[in-house]
VMD Tcl script that builds the backbone (N, CA, C; Angstrom):
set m [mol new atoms 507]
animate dup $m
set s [atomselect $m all]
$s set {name element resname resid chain x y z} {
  {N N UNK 1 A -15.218 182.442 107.523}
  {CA C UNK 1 A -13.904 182.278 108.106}
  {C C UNK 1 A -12.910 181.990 106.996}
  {N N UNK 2 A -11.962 182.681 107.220}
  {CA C UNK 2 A -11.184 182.795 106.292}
  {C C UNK 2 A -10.009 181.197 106.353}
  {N N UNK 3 A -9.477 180.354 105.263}
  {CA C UNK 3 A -8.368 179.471 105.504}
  {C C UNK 3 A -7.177 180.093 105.715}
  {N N UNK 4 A -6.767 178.956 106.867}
  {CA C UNK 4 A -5.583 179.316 107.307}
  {C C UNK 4 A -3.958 179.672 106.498}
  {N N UNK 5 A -3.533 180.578 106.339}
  {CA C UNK 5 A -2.304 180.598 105.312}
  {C C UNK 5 A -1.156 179.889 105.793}
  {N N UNK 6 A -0.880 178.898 104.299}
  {CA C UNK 6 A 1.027 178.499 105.174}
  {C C UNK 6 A 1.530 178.905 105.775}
  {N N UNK 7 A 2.412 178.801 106.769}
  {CA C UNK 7 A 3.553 179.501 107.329}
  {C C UNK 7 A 4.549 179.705 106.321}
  {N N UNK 8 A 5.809 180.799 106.192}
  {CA C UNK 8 A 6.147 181.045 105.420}
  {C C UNK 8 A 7.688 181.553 106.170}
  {N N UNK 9 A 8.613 181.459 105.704}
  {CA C UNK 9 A 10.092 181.508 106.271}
  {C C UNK 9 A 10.282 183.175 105.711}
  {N N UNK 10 A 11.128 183.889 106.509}
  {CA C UNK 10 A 11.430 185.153 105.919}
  {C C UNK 10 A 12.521 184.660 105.020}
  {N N UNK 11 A 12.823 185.324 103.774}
  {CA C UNK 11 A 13.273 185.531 102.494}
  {C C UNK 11 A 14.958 185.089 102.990}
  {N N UNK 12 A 14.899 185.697 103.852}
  {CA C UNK 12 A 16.872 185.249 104.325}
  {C C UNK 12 A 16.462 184.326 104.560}
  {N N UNK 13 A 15.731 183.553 105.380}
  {CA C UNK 13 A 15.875 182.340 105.907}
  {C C UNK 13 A 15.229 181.482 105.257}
  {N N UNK 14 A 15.030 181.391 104.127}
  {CA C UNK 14 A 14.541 179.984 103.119}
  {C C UNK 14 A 15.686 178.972 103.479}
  {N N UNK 15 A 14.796 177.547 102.899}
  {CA C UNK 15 A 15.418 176.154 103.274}
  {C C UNK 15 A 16.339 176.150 102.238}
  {N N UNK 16 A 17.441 175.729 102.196}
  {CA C UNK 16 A 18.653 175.712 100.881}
  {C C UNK 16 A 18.297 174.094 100.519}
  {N N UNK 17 A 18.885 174.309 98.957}
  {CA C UNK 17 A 18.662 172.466 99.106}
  {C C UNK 17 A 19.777 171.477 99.368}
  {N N UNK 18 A 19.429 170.691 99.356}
  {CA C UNK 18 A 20.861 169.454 100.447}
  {C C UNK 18 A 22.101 170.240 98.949}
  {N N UNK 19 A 23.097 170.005 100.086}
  {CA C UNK 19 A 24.234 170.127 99.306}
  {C C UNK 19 A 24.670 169.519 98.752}
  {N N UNK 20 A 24.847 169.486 97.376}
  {CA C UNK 20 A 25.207 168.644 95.707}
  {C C UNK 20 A 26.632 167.772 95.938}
  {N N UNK 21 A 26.641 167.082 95.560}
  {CA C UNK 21 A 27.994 166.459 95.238}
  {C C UNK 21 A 28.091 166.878 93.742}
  {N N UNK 22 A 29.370 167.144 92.707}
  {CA C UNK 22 A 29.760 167.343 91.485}
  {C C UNK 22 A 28.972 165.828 90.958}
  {N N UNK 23 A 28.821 166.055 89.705}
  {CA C UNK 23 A 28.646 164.857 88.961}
  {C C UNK 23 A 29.800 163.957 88.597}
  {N N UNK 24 A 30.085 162.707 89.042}
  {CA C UNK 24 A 31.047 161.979 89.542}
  {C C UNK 24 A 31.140 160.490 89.039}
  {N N UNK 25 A 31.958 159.869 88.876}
  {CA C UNK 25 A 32.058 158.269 89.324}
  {C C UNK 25 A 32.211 157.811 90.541}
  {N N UNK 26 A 31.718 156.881 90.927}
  {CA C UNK 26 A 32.455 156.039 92.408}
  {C C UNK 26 A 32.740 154.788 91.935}
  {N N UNK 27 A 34.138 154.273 92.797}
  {CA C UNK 27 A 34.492 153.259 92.370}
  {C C UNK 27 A 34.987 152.536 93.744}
  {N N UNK 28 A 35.212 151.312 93.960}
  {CA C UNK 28 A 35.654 150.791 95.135}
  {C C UNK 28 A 37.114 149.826 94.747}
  {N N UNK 29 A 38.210 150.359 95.486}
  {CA C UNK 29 A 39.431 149.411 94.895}
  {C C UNK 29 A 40.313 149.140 96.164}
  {N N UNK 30 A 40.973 148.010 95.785}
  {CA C UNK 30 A 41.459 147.132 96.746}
  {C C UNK 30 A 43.251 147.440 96.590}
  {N N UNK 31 A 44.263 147.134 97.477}
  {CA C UNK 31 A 45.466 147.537 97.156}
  {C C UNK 31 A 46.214 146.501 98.412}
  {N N UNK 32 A 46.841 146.249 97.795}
  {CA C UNK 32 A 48.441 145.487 99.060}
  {C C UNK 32 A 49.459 146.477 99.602}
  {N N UNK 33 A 49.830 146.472 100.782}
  {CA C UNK 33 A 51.443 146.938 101.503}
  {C C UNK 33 A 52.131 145.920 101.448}
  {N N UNK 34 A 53.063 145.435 100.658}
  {CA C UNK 34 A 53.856 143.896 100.240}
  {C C UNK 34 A 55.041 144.169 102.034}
  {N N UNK 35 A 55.631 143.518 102.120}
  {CA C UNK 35 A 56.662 143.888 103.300}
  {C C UNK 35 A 57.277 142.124 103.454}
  {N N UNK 36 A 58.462 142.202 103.169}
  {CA C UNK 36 A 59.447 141.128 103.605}
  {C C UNK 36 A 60.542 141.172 104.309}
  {N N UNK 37 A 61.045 139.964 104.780}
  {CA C UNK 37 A 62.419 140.140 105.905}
  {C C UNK 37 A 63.120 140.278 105.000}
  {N N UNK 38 A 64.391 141.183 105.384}
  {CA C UNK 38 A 65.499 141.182 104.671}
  {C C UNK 38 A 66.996 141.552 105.456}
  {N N UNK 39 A 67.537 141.266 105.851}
  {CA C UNK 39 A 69.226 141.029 106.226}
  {C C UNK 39 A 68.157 141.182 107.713}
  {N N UNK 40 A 68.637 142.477 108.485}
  {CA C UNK 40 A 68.423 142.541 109.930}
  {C C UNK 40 A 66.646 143.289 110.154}
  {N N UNK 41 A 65.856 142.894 108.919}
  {CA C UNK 41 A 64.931 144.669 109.142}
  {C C UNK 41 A 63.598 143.848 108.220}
  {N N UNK 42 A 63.391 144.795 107.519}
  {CA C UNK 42 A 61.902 144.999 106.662}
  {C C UNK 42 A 62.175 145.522 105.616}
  {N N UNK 43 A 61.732 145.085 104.242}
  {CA C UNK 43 A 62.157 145.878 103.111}
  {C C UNK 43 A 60.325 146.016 102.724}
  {N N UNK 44 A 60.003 147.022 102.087}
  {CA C UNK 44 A 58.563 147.188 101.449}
  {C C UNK 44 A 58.388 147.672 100.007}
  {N N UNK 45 A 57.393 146.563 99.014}
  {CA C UNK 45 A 57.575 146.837 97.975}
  {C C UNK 45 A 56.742 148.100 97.204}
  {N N UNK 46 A 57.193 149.242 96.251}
  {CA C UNK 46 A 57.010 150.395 95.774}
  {C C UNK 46 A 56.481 149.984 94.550}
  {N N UNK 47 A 56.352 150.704 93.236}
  {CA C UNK 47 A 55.676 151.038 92.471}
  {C C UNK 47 A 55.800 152.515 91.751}
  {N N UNK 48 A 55.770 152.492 90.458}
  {CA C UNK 48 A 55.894 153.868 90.340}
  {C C UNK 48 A 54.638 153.309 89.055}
  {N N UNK 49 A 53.853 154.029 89.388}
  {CA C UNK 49 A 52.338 154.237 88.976}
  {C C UNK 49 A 52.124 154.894 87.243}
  {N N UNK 50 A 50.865 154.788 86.664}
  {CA C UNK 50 A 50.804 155.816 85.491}
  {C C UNK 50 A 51.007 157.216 85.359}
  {N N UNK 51 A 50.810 157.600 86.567}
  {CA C UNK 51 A 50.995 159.140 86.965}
  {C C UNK 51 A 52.651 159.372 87.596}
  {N N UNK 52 A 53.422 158.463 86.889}
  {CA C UNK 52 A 54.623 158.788 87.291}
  {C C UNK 52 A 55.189 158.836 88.843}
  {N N UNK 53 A 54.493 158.224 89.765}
  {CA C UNK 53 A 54.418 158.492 91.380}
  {C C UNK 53 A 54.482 157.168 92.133}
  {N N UNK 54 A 55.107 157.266 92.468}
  {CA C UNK 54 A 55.669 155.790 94.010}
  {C C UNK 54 A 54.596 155.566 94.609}
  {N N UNK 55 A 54.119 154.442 94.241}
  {CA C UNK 55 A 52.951 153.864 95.305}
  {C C UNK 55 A 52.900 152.563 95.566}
  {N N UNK 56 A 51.259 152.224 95.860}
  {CA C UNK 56 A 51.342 150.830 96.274}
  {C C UNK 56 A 50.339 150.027 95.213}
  {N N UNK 57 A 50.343 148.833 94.896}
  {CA C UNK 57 A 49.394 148.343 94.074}
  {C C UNK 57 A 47.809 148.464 94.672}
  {N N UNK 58 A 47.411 148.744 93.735}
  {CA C UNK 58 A 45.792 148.770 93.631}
  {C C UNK 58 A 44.850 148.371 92.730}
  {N N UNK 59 A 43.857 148.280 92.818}
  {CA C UNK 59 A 42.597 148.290 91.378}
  {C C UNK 59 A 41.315 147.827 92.152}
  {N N UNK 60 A 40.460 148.202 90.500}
  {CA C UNK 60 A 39.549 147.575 90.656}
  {C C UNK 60 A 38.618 146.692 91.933}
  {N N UNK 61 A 37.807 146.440 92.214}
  {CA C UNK 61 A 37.111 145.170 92.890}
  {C C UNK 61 A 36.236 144.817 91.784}
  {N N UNK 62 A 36.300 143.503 91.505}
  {CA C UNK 62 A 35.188 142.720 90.802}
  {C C UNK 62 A 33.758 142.577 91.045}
  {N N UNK 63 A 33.133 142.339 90.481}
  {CA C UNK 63 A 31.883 142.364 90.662}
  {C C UNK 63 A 31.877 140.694 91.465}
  {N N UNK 64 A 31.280 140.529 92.774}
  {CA C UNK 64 A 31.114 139.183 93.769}
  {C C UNK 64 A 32.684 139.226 94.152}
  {N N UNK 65 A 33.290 139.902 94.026}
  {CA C UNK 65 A 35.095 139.759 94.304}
  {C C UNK 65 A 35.131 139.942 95.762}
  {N N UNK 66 A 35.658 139.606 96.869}
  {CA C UNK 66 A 35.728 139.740 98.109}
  {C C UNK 66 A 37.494 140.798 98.159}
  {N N UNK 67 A 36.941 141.816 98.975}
  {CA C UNK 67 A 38.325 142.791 98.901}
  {C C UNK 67 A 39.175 142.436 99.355}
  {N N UNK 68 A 39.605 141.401 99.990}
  {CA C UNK 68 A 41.296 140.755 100.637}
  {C C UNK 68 A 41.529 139.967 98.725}
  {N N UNK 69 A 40.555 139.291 98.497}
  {CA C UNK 69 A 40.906 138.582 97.060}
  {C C UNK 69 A 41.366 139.710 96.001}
  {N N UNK 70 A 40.250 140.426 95.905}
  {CA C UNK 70 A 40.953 141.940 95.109}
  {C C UNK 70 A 42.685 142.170 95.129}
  {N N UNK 71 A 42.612 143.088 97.183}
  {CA C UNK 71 A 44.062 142.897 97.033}
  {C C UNK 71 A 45.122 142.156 96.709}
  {N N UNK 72 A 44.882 141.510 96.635}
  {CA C UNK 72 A 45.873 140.392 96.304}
  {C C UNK 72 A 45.947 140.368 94.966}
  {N N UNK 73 A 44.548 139.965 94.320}
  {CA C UNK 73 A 45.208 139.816 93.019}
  {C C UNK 73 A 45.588 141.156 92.181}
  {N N UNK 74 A 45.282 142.088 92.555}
  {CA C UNK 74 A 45.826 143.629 91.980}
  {C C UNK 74 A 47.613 143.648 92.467}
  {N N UNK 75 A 47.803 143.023 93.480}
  {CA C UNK 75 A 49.133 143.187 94.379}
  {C C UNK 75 A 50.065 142.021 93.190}
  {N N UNK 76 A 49.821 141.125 93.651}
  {CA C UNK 76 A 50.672 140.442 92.448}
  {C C UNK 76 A 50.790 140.102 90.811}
  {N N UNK 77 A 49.435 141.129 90.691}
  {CA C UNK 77 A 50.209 141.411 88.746}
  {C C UNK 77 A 50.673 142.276 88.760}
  {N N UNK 78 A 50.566 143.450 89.727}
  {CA C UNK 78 A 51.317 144.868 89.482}
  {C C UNK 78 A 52.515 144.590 89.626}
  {N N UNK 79 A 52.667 144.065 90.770}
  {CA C UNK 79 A 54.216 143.959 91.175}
  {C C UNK 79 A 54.946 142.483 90.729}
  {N N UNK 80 A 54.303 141.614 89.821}
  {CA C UNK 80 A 55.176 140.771 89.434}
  {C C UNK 80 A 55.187 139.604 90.093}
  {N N UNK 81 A 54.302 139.495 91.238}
  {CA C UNK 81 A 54.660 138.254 92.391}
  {C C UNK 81 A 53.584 136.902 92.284}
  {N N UNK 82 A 54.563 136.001 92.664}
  {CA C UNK 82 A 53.739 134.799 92.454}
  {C C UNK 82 A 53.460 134.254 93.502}
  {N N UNK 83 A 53.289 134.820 94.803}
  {CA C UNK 83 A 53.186 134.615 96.100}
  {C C UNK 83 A 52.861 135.332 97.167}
  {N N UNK 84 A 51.894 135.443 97.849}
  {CA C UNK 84 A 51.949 136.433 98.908}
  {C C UNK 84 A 50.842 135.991 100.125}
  {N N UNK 85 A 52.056 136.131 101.189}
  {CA C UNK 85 A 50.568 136.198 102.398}
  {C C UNK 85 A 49.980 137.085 103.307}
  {N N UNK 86 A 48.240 136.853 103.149}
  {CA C UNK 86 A 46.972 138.015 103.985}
  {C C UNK 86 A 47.985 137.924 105.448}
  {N N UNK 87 A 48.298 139.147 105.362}
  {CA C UNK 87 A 48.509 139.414 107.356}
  {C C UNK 87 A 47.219 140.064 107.736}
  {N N UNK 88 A 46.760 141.332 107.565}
  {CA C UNK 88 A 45.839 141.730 107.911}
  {C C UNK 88 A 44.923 143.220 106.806}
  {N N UNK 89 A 43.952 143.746 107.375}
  {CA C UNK 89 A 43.139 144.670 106.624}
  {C C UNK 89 A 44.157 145.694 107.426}
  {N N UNK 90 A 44.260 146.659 106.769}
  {CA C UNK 90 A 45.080 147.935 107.466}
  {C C UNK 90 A 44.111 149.006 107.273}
  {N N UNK 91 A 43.220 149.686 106.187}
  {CA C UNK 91 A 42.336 150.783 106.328}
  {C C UNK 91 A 41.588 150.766 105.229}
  {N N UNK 92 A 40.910 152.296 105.156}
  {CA C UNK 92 A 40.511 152.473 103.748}
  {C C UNK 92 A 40.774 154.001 103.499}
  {N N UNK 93 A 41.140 154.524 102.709}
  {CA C UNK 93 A 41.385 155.722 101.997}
  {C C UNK 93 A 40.347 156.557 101.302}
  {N N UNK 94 A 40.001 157.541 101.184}
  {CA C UNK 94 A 38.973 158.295 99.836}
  {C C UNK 94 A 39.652 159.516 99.212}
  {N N UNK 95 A 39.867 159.165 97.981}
  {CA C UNK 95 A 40.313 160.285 96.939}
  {C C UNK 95 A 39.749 160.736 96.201}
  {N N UNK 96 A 39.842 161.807 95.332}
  {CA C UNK 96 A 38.624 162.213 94.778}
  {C C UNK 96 A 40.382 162.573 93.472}
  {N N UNK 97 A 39.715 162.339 91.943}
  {CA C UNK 97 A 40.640 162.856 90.914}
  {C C UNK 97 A 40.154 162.515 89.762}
  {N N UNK 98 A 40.771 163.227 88.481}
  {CA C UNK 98 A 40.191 163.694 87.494}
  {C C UNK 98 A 41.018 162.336 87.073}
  {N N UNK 99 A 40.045 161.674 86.019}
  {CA C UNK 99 A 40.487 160.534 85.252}
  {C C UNK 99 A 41.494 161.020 83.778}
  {N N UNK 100 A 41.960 160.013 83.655}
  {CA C UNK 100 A 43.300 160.627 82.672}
  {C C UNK 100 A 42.917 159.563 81.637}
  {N N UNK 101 A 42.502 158.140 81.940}
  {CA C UNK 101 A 42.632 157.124 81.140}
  {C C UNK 101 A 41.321 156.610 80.415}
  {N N UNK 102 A 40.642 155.918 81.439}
  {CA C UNK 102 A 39.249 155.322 80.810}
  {C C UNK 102 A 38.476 156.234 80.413}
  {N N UNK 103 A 37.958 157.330 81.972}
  {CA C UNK 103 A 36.469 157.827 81.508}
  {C C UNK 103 A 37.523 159.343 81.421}
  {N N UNK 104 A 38.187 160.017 80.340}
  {CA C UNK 104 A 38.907 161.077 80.556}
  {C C UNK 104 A 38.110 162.249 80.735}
  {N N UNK 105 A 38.654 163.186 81.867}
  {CA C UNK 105 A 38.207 164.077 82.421}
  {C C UNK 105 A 37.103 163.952 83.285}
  {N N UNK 106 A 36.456 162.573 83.603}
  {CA C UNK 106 A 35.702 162.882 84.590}
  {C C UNK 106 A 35.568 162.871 86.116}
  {N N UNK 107 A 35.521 163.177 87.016}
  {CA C UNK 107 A 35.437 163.196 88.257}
  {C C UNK 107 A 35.484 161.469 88.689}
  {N N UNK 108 A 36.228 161.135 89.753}
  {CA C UNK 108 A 36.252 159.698 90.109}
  {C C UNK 108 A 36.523 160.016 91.510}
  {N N UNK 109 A 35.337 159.392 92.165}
  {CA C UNK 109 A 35.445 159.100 94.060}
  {C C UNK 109 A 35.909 157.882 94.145}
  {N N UNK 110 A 37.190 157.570 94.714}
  {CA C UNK 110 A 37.423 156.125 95.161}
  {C C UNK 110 A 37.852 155.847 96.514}
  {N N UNK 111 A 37.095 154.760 96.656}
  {CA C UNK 111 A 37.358 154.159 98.015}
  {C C UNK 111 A 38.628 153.079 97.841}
  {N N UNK 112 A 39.969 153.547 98.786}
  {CA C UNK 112 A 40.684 151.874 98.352}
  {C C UNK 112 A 40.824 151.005 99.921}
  {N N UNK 113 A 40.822 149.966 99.866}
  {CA C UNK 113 A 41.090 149.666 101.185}
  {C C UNK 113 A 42.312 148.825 100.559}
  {N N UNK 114 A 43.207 149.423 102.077}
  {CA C UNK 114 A 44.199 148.667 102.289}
  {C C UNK 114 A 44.994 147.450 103.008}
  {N N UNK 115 A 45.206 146.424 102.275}
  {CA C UNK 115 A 45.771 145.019 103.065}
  {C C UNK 115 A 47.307 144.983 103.191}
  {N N UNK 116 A 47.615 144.138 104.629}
  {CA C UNK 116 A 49.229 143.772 104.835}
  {C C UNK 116 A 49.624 142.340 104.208}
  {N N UNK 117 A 50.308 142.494 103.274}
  {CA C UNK 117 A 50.716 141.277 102.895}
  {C C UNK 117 A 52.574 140.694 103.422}
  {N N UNK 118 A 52.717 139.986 103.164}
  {CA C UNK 118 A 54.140 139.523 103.714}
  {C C UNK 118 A 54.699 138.597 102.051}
  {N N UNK 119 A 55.795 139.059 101.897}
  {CA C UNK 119 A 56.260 137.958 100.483}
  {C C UNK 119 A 57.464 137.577 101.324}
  {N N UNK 120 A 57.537 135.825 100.312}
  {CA C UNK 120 A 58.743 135.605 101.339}
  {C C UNK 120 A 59.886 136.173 100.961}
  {N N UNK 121 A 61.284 135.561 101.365}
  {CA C UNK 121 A 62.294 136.458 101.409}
  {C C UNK 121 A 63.193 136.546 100.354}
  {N N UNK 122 A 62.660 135.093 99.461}
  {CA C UNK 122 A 63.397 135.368 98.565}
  {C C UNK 122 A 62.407 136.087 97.223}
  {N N UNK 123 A 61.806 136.511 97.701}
  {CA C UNK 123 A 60.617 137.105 96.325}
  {C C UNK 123 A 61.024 138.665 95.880}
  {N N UNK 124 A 60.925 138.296 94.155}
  {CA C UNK 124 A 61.258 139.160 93.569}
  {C C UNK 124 A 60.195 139.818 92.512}
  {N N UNK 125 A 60.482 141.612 92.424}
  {CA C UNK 125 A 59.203 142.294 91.849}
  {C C UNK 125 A 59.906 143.074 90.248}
  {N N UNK 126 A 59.250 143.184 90.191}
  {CA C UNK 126 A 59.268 143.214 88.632}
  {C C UNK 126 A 58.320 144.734 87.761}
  {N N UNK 127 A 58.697 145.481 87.178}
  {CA C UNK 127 A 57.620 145.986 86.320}
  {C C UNK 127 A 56.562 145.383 85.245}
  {N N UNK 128 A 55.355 145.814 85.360}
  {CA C UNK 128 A 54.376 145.276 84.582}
  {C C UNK 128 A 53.687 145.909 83.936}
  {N N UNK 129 A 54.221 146.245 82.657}
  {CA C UNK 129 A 53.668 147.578 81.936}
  {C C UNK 129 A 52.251 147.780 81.563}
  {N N UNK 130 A 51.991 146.039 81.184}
  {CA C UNK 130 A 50.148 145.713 80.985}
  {C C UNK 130 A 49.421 145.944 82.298}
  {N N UNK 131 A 49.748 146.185 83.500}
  {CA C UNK 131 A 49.494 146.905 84.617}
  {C C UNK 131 A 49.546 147.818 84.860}
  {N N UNK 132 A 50.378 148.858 84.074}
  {CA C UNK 132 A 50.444 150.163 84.508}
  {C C UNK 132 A 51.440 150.431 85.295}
  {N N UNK 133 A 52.349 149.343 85.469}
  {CA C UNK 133 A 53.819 149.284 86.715}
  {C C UNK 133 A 55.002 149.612 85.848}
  {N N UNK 134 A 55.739 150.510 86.144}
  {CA C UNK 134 A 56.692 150.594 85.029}
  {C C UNK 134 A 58.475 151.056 85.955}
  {N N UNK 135 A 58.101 150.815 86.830}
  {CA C UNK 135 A 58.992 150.505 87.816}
  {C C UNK 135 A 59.453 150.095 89.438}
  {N N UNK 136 A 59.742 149.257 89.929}
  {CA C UNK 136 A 59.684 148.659 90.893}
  {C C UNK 136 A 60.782 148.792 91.981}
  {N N UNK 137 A 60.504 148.342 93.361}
  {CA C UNK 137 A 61.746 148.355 94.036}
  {C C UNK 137 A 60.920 148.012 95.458}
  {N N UNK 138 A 62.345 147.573 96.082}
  {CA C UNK 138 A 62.687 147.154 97.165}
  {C C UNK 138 A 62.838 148.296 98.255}
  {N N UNK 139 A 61.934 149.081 99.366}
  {CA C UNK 139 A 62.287 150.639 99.871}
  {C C UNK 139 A 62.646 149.529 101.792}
  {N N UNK 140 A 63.705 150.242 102.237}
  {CA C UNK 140 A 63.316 149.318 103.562}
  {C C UNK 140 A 62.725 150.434 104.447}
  {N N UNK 141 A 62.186 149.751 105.419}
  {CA C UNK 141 A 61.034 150.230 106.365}
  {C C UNK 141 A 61.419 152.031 106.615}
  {N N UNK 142 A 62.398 152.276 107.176}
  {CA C UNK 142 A 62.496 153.206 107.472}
  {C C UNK 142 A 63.021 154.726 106.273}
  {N N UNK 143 A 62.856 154.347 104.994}
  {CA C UNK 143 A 62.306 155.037 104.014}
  {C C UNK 143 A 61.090 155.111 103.380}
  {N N UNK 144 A 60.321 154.117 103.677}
  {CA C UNK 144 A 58.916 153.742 103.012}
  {C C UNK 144 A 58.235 154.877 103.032}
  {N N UNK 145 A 58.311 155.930 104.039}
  {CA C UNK 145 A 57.446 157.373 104.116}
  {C C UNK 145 A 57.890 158.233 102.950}
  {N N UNK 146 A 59.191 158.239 103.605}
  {CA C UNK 146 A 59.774 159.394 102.346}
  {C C UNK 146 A 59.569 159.120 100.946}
  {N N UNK 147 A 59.451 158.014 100.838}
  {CA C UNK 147 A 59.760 157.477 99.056}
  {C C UNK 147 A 58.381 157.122 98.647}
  {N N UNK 148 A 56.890 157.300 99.361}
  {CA C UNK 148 A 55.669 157.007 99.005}
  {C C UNK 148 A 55.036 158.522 98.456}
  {N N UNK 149 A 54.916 158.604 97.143}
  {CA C UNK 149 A 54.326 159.955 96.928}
  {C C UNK 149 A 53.206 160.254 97.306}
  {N N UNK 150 A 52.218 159.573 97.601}
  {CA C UNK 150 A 50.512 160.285 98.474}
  {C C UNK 150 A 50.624 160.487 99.300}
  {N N UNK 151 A 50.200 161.197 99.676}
  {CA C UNK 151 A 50.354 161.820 100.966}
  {C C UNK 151 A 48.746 161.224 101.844}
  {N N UNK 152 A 47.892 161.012 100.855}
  {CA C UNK 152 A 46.360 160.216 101.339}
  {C C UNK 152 A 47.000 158.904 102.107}
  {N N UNK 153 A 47.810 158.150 101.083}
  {CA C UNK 153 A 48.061 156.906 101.992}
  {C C UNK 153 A 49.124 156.723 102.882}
  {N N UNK 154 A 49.612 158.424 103.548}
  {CA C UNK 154 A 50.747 157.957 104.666}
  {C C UNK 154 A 49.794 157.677 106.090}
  {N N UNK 155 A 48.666 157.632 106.433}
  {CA C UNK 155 A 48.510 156.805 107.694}
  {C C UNK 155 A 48.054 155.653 107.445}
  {N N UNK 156 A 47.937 154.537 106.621}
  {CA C UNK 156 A 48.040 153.455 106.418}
  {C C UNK 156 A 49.395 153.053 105.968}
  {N N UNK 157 A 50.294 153.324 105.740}
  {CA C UNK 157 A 52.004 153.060 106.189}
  {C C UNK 157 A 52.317 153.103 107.389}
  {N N UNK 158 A 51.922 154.251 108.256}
  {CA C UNK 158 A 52.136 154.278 109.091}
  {C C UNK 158 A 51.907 153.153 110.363}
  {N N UNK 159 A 50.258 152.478 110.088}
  {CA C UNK 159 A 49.861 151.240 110.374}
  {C C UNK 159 A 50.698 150.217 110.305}
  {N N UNK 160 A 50.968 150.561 109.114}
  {CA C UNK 160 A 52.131 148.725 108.128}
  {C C UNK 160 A 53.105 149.158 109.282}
  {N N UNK 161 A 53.681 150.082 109.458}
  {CA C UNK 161 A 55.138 149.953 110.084}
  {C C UNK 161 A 55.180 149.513 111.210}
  {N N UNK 162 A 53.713 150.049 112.318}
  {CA C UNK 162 A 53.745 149.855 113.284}
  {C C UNK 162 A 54.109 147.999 113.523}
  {N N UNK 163 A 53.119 147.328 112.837}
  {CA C UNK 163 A 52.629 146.216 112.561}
  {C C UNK 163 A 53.470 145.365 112.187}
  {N N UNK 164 A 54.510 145.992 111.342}
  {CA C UNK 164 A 55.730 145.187 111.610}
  {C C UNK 164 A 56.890 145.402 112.408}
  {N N UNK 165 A 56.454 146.539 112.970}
  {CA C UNK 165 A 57.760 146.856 114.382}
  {C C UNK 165 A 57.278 145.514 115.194}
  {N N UNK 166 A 56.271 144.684 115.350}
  {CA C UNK 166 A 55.932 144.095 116.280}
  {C C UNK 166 A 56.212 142.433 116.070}
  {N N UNK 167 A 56.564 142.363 114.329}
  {CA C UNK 167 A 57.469 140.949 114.003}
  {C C UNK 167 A 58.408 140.479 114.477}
  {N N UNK 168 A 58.823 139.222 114.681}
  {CA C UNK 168 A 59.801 138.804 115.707}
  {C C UNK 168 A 61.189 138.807 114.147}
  {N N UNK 169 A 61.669 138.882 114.507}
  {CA C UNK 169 A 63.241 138.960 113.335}
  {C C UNK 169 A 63.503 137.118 113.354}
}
mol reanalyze $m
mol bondsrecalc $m
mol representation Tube
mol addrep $m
């Protein structure tokens, strides 16, 4: 008696192998939506980034760093502040981009999650060039879309706004 032969897939229909991700970094980083009262409304604080582009503070997470602590402390060296308070977690984001600085040219997956912070009213922001902040400002609520260059993080603005449509004045 002859042994039994493998089964065998026809030639079109072989198993493919799992689909590759590029060879990559991953990184996990934390970021603030700053937002204070101002005359009748909401003003929200901007950023114009290394890549020349309006955003929000971010970085890093530390190694044992808890990500509300992250945000925060990425939020107030970027932007200059010596004060700020956790309102809430608002999301998390994933971008994928070619590194310019540390590891140049290589692929970087990052996760950022995003927190609502509140500064008070008389708090003022600042550029921080040893941050990578090289210009700052005051956007009020109902420009914050237009004047945020990612387009990844307009539904977590969109969150912030809601979230403070719901502050008492």
């Amino acid at each position: 008696m002859k042994a039994p032969s493998k089964a065998r897939l026809p030639k079109n229909k072989q198993a493919l192998p799992p689909r590759r991700r590029p060879p990559h970094v991953s990184e996990i980083s934390a970021g603030g939506i700053v937002v204070k009262r101002w005359r009748d409304g909401f003003v929200f604080a901007i950023m114009k980034d290394s890549y020349g582009q309006w955003s929000f503070p971010k970085g890093r997470v530390e190694k044992g760093e808890e990500l509300e602590d992250a945000a925060a402390r990425e939020t107030m060296e970027e932007l200059g502040l010596e004060r700020i308070q956790l309102v809430e977690y608002l999301g998390k984001i994933d971008i994928w981009f070619k590194d310019r600085f540390e590891k140049k040219g290589a692929l970087v997956h990052k996760d950022i999650h995003y927190f609502l912070f509140e500064a008070p009213e008389d708090a003022k922001i600042h550029p921080v060039p040893s941050e990578h902040t090289y210009e700052t400002r005051w956007v009020p609520a109902q420009d914050v879309l237009k004047e945020s260059s990612y387009v990844d993080v307009r539904p977590i603005i969109h969150l912030a706004l809601e979230r403070v449509k719901t502050w008492k004045r």
